[in-house]
C-alpha positions as CSV (number, residue, x, y, z in Angstrom):
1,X,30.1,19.4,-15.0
2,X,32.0,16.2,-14.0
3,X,29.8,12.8,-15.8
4,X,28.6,10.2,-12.6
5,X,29.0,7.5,-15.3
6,X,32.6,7.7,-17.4
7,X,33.8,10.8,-15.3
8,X,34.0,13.3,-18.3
9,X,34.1,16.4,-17.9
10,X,31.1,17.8,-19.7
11,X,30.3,21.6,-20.9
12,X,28.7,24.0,-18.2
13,X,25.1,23.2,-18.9
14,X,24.9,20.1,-20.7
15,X,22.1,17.6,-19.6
16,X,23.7,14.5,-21.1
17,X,27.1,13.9,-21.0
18,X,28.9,14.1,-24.7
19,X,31.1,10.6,-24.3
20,X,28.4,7.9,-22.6
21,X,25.1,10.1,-23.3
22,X,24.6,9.7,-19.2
23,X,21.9,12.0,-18.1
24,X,23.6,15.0,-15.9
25,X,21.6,16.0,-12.7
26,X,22.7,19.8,-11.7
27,X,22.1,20.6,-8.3
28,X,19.3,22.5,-7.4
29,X,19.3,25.4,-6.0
30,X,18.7,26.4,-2.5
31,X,15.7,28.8,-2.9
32,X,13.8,26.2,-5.0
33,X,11.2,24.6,-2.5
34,X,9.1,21.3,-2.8
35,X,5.4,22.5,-3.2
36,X,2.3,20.9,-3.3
37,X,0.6,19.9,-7.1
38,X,-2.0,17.6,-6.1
39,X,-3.8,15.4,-3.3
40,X,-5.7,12.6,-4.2
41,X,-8.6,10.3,-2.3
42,X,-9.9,7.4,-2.9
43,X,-13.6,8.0,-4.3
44,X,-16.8,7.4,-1.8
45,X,-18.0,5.4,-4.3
46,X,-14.5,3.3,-3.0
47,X,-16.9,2.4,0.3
48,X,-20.5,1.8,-0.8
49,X,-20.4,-1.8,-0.3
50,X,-20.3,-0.8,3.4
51,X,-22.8,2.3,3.4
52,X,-25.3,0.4,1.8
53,X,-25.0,-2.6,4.2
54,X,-24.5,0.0,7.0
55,X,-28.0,1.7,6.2
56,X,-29.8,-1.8,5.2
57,X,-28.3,-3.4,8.5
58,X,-30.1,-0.3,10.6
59,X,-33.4,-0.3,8.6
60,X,-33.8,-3.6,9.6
61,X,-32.9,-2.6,13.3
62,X,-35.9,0.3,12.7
63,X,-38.0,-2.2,11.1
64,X,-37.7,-4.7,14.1
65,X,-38.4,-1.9,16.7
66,X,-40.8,-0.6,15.4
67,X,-43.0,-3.6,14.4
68,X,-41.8,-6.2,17.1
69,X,-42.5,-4.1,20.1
70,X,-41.1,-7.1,22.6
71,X,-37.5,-6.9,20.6
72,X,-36.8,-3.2,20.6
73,X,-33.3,-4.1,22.2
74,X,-32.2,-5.8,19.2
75,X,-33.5,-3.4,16.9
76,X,-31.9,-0.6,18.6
77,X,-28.5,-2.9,18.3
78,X,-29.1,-3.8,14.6
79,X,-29.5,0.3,14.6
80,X,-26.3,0.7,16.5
81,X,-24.4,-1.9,14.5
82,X,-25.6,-0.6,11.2
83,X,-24.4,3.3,12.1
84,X,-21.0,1.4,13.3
85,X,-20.6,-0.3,9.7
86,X,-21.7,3.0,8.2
87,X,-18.8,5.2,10.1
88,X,-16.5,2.3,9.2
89,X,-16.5,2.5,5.7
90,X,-16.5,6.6,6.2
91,X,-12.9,5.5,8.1
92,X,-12.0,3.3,5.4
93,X,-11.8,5.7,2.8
94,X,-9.9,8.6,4.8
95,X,-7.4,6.0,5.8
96,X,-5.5,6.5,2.1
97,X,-4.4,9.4,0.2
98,X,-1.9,9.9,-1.8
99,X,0.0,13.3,-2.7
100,X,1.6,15.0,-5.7
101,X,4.5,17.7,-5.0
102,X,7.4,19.4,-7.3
103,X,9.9,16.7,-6.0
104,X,8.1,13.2,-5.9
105,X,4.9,11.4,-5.1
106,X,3.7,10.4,-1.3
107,X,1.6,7.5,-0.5
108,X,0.1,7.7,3.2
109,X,-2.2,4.5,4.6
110,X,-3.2,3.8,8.1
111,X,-5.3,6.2,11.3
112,X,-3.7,4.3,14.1
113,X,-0.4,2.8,12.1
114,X,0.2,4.7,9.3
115,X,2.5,3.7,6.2
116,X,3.9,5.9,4.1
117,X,5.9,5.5,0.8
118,X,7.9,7.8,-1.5
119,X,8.8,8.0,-4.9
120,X,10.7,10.6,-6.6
121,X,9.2,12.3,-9.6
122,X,12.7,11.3,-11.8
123,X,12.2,7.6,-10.7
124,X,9.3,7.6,-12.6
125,X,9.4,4.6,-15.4
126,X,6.1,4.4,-16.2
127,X,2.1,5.7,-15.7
128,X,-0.5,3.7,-16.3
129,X,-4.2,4.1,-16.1
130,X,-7.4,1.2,-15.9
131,X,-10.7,1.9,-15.7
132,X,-13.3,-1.6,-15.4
133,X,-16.5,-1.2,-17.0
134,X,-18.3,-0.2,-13.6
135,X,-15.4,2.0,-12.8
136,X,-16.0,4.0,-16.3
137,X,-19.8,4.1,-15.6
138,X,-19.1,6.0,-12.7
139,X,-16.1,7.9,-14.1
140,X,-13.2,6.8,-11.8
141,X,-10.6,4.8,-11.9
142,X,-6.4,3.3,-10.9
143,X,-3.4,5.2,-11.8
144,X,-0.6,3.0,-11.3
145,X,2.7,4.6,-11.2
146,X,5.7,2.0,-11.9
147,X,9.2,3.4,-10.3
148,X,12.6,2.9,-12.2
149,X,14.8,2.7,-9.2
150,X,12.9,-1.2,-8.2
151,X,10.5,-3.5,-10.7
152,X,8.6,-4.1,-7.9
153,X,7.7,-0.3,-6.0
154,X,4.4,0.7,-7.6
155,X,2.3,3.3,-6.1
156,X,-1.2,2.8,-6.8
157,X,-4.0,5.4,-7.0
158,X,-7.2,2.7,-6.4
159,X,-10.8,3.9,-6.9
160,X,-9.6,8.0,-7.8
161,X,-11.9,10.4,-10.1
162,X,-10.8,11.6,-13.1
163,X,-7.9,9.0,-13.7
164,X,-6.9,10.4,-16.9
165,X,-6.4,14.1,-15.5
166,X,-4.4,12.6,-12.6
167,X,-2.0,10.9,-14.6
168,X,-1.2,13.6,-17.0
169,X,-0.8,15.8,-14.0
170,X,1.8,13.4,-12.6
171,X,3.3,12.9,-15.9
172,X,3.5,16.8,-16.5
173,X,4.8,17.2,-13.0
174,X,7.5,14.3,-14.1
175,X,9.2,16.4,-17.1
176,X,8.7,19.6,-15.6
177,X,11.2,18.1,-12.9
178,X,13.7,16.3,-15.5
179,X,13.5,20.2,-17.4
């Protein structure tokens, strides 16, 4: 196997090259398929600012209604405007999710315009988890997931359970794929 680096012409096999210690990549084969290791969400917990406003925005719509029989139009709007927020934050968390295969990790965001990035599982430079002190009460968490190939593409895993788990799963996924 011909070295990318120096051009020496290593042993059949080798994964570094004997001369510049360059990392040899051998082709894959064509049976091997990409498959699926993990999805991830954000948590619900990601969206309670806007469920507890949502329900405390139509409480106060009931309460009006119900008490203040001359304003049961704006009560029934408060209602209307607190199931809105409600749904809202609903679609706020299923707008993100990000997804761990055999190859590399995808990062979708968006319902109408959606975004998505990639990042190969060998481009990996670095995993790192945080956890602030609310996010530890409630057990979750960031991964952030630093690629090699720019300093600045970083995938981040915002508001996930188990953060810990996650990142060894990406991190086992990430030498299983440089084996």
């Amino acid at each position: 196997m011909r070295c990318p680096q120096c051009g020496f012409e290593s042993a059949q096999g080798a994964a570094f090259c004997s001369r510049c210690g360059t990392r040899l990549f051998a082709p894959k084969p064509a049976a091997v398929r990409e498959y699926a290791i993990l999805k991830v969400r954000p948590s619900l917990w990601y969206s309670a600012n806007f469920f507890i406003v949502g329900a405390l925005v139509a409480g106060f719509g009931g309460y009006v209604s119900y008490t203040h029989h001359e304003f049961w139009k704006a009560g029934f709007a408060l209602m209307g405007l607190g199931a809105v927020i409600f749904i809202g934050g609903f679609m706020a968390n299923r707008t993100v999710d990000w997804s761990v295969t055999s190859d590399r990790v995808i990062e979708r965001r968006g319902v109408l315009a959606r975004n998505r990035r990639e990042m190969e599982l060998a481009d990996i430079r670095s995993v790192e988890v945080s956890q602030r002190l609310m996010q530890r009460m409630i057990g979750l968490g960031d991964v952030a997931i630093a690629s090699a190939a720019s300093a600045d593409f970083i995938v981040r895993m915002s508001h996930i359970r188990n953060p810990n788990e996650i990142a060894e799963t990406v991190r086992k996924a990430r030498l299983k794929r440089l084996a």
